[in-house]
Residue, then its C-alpha position, 0 to 999 in steps of 0.5 A: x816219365x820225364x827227361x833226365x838232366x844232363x851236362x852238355x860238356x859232358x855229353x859234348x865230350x863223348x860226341x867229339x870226333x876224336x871219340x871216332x877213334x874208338x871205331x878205327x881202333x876197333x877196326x885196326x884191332x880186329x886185323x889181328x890181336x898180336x898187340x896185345x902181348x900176353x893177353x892175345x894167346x888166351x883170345x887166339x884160343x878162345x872157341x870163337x877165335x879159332x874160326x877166324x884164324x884161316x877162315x876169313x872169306x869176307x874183307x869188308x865189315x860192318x860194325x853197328x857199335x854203342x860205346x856207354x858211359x856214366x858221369x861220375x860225381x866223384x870227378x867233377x861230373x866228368x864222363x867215364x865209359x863204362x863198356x864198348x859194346x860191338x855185337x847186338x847193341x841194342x835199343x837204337x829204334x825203341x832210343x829214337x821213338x823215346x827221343x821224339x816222346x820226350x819232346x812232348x812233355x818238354x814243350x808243354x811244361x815248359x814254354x808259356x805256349x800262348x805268349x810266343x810265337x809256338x813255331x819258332x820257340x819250339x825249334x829254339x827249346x827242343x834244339x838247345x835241350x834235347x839232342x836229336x836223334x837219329x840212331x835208327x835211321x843211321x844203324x839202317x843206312x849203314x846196313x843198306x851201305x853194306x848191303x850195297x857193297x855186297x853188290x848183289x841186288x836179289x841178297x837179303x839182309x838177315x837179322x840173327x835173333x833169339x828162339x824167344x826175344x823180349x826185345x822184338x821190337x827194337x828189332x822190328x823198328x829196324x827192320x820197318x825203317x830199312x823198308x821205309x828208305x830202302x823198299x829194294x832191299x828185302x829183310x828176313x828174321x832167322x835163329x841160329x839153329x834155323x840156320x842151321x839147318x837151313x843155311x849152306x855155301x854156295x860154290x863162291x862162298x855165298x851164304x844161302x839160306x833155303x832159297x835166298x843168298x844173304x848178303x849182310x847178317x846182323x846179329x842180334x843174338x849170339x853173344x852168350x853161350x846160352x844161345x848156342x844150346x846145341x852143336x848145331x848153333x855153334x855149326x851155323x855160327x862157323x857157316x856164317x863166318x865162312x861165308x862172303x857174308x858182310x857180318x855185323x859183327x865179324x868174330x873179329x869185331x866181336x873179340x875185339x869187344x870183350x872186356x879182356x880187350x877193353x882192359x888192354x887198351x887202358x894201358x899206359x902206352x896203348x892209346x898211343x898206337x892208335x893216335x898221334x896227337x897229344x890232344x887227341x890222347x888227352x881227350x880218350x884218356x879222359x874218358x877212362x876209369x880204371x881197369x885192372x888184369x887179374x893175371x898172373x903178375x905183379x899187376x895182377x897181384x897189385x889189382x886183387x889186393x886193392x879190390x880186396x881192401x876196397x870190394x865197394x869200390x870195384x865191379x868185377x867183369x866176366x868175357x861175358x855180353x848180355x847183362x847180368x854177369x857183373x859182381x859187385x860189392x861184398x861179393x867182389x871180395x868173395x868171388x877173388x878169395x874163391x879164385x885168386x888161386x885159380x886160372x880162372x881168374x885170368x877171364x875177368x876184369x877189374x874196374x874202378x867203380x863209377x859213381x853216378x849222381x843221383x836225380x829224382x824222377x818217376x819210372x812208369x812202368x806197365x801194370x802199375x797201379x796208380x801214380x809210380x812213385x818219386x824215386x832215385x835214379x841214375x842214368x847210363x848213356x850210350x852213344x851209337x856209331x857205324x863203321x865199314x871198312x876193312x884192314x887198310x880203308x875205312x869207308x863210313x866211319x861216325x857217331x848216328x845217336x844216343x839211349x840213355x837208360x834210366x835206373x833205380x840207383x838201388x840197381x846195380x846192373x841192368x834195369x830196363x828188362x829185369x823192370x828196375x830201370x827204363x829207357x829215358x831221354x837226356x834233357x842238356x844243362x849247362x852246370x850242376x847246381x851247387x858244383 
C-alpha cells in the first residue's frame, strides 16, 4: 500500500555504470561458452544449445535483461544479487505504473500541502525519494532500436506468449507504449505452438508468420519446459532461431542466463576477464553472495558438506526460469542426500542464503475483506537494462528502470502470482536507524 524504505548507497551501488558490465559480460559470453572450462561441455549439449551451434543466421541481439537483488542485513545492509534474469523479464510496464501510483500517497502523507509552495515541494519530495521510472518506455525503445535495425519497415514485432497468461498486462503495456512512441511499427501476440503451425523462412531467412515477416521476437514465454508440451513448440523455437529474426532473447543470450552460468563467473578469476580495473572489479565483486558447483570435484564435494551441516543457511537453484523450483531449508538437506551420488546433482547450484531486513507494511491484495493486516515483509529489487549489439560492437548498452517486489518474510519464493507478495515501490533513505 505504501512504499517500502530503501537505502540510497545501496540502491546507488547496483545504478552505478560499472554494473553496465554485466550486460557486456553477457554479450561477450554469449559469443561462445569455451571459457567456462568444465561447465560448457554440459551447456553446448543442453537441447537449446544444439540449435545454436551452426545455426545462427542473425548477427545482432537484443537482450531486455532485469538483474535482482536483495540488501542483506547480515553485511551491513549491503546489496547482493540474487539472479540475472535475460528471458522474459517481467514486470517493467505494471513496475512503471506502480512507480507513478506511489508518488501519490508520498505527497499526501507527507508534505504539509498548505504551508509550501505545492509545485515546487512536489518536485523537490518525489525527486529526492522516489526514483523515477522509466522501464517501460526504455524496454519499448530498445525494441523499436532493433526493429530499426532489422531495416525493414512493413516487418513486425512479435511478442512470444503463454497459451494462457496471467501476466497479460504487463505485456499489454508493452505493446500500448510501442504504439504510443512508434505508431509505424506494428505489434502482433503469437504462442509457440501458433507459430508453429504458422511460421516459415522465406528464402533470405526471414521469419513469416501467415502473411507478415517479423523483424523482432520478444519472448515472454519459452523458458520452461512446460511451455513446450509438444514437438511442435520445441520446432517453431528452432524456426525462430534460424531465422534473420533479431530475438529477445537469442538461445545464446538465454544460455547465458542460467544459473550453471551465474555460478561460474562467481569464480575467483572470472571477473577479471570482463574488467581491467581493480575498481571496477571491486564494485561486481561486491555484489556478490556465495555460489557453489555441485560437480564432481573437491569443490564440489566441499560446497555439499557445508550445506549439509548448514541447509538454512543455503538455497539450492535448478537450470530453471520461472519461479517456484528453489529449495530451501531442511529440504536443502534432503534434496543432496537424494542425489549427492547422482549426476543429477551437477544441474543445480548452491548459493549463500541472503537475509533481507525485515519492514512492516500492509499487502492489499484483490477480494480481501476489510482493512489487510500489518505484516512482515521484505523486499527483492530489480534493476532493468537493454543492450544491442553483437560479438565485436555494442550499440545500446544501459540501465532504463526498477520493480521492487514486496513479500510476506514467511515466503520463501516468489510472492506477487501465488498472492504472498506484491509489486511495490522503493521509498530512498539515507541510513538504517540503529546501524
Amino acid at each position: 500500500m505504501l512504499e517500502t524504505t530503501c537505502l540510497k548507497k545501496g540502491v546507488a551501488v547496483v545504478c552505478d555504470p560499472y554494473c553496465c558490465w554485466k550486460q557486456v559480460e553477457i554479450n561477450t559470453i554469449a559469443s561462445g561458452f569455451g571459457w567456462l572450462g568444465p561447465s560448457s561441455s554440459a551447456i553446448q549439449r543442453a537441447s537449446a544449445g544444439a540449435i545454436y551451434w551452426g545455426l545462427r543466421q542473425q548477427t545482432f541481439q537484443l537482450g531486455l535483461f532485469r538483474s535482482d537483488y536483495f540488501a542483506d542485513s547480515a553485511a551491513n545492509f549491503g546489496i547482493k544479487q540474487v539472479e540475472f534474469n535475460t528471458i522474459a523479464s517481467s514486470f517493467g510496464g505494471i513496475a512503471t505504473n506502480i512507480s507513478q501510483y506511489n508518488s501519490y500517497p508520498v505527497v499526501y502523507t507527507v508534505l504539509d500541502w498548505p504551508a509550501i509552495d505545492w509545485e515546487i515541494g512536489t518536485q523537490i519530495l518525489v525527486c529526492s525519494t522516489l526514483p523515477t521510472n522509466g522501464a517501460l518506455q526504455g524496454l519499448c525503445e530498445a525494441l523499436a532500436e532493433a526493429w530499426t535495425l532489422y531495416a525493414d519497415p512493413r516487418a513486425v514485432v512479435m511478442i512470444v506468449v503463454e497459451n494462457v497468461s496471467y501476466n497479460i498486462c504487463d505485456q499489454r503495456f508493452h505493446e500500448f507504449e510501442i504504439r504510443e512512441l512508434h505508431p509505424e511499427i506494428r505489434v502482433i501476440r503469437k504462442t509457440l505452438t501458433e507459430i508453429g503451425e504458422q511460421g516459415k523462412l522465406g528464402p533470405m531467412k526471414e521469419l513469416i508468420i501467415k502473411d507478415d515477416v517479423v523483424s523482432v521476437v520478444y519472448f515472454r514465454s519459452g523458458y520452461e519446459p512446460g511451455q513446450y508440451p509438444s514437438q511442435l513448440e520445441w520446432e517453431a523455437r528452432l524456426l525462430v532461431e534460424r531465422s534473420r529474426a533479431i530475438k529477445s532473447p537469442s538461445i545464446q543470450y538465454h544460455l547465458a542466463g542460467t544459473k550453471k552460468v551465474q555460478q561460474a563467473l562467481a569464480r575467483p578469476g572470472a571477473v577479471e576477464k570482463f574488467l581491467t580495473e581493480l575498481h571496477q572489479v571491486e564494485v561486481v565483486r561486491e555484489i556478490f553472495t556465495g555460489l557453489y558447483s555441485l560437480d564432481f570435484d573437491k569443490f564440489g564435494e566441499e560446497a555439499i558438506q557445508l550445506a549439509l551441516a548448514n541447509p538454512d543457511k543455503f538455497v539450492l537453484k535448478p537450470q530453471r526460469e520461472g519461479g517456484g523450483n528453489n529449495v530451501y531449508g531442511e529440504k536443502v538437506r534432503e534434496e543432496l542426500l537424494a542425489m549427492k551420488d547422482s549426476k543429477e546433482r551437477t544441474a543445480w547450484i548452491l548459493m549463500e542464503r541472503i537475509s533481507p531486513p525485515i519492514q512492516t507494511c500492509y499487502i492489499v491484495r484483490p477480494g480481501q475483506d476489510g482493512l489487510p493486516p500489518l505484516s512482515d515483509l521484505v523486499s527483492e529489487l530489480g534493476i532493468f537494462g537493454v543492450i544491442i549489439g553483437d560479438k565485436d560492437n555494442i550499440i545500446v548498452n544501459k540501465q532504463v528502470g526498477h520493480m521492487l517486489r514486496t513479500k510476506l518474510s514467511s515466503a520463501d519464493e516468489g510472492g506477487v502470482a501465488a498472492g504472498a507478495g506484491a509489486l511495490d515501490s522503493p521509498y530512498l533513505i539515507d541510513a538504517v536507524v540503529g546501524c
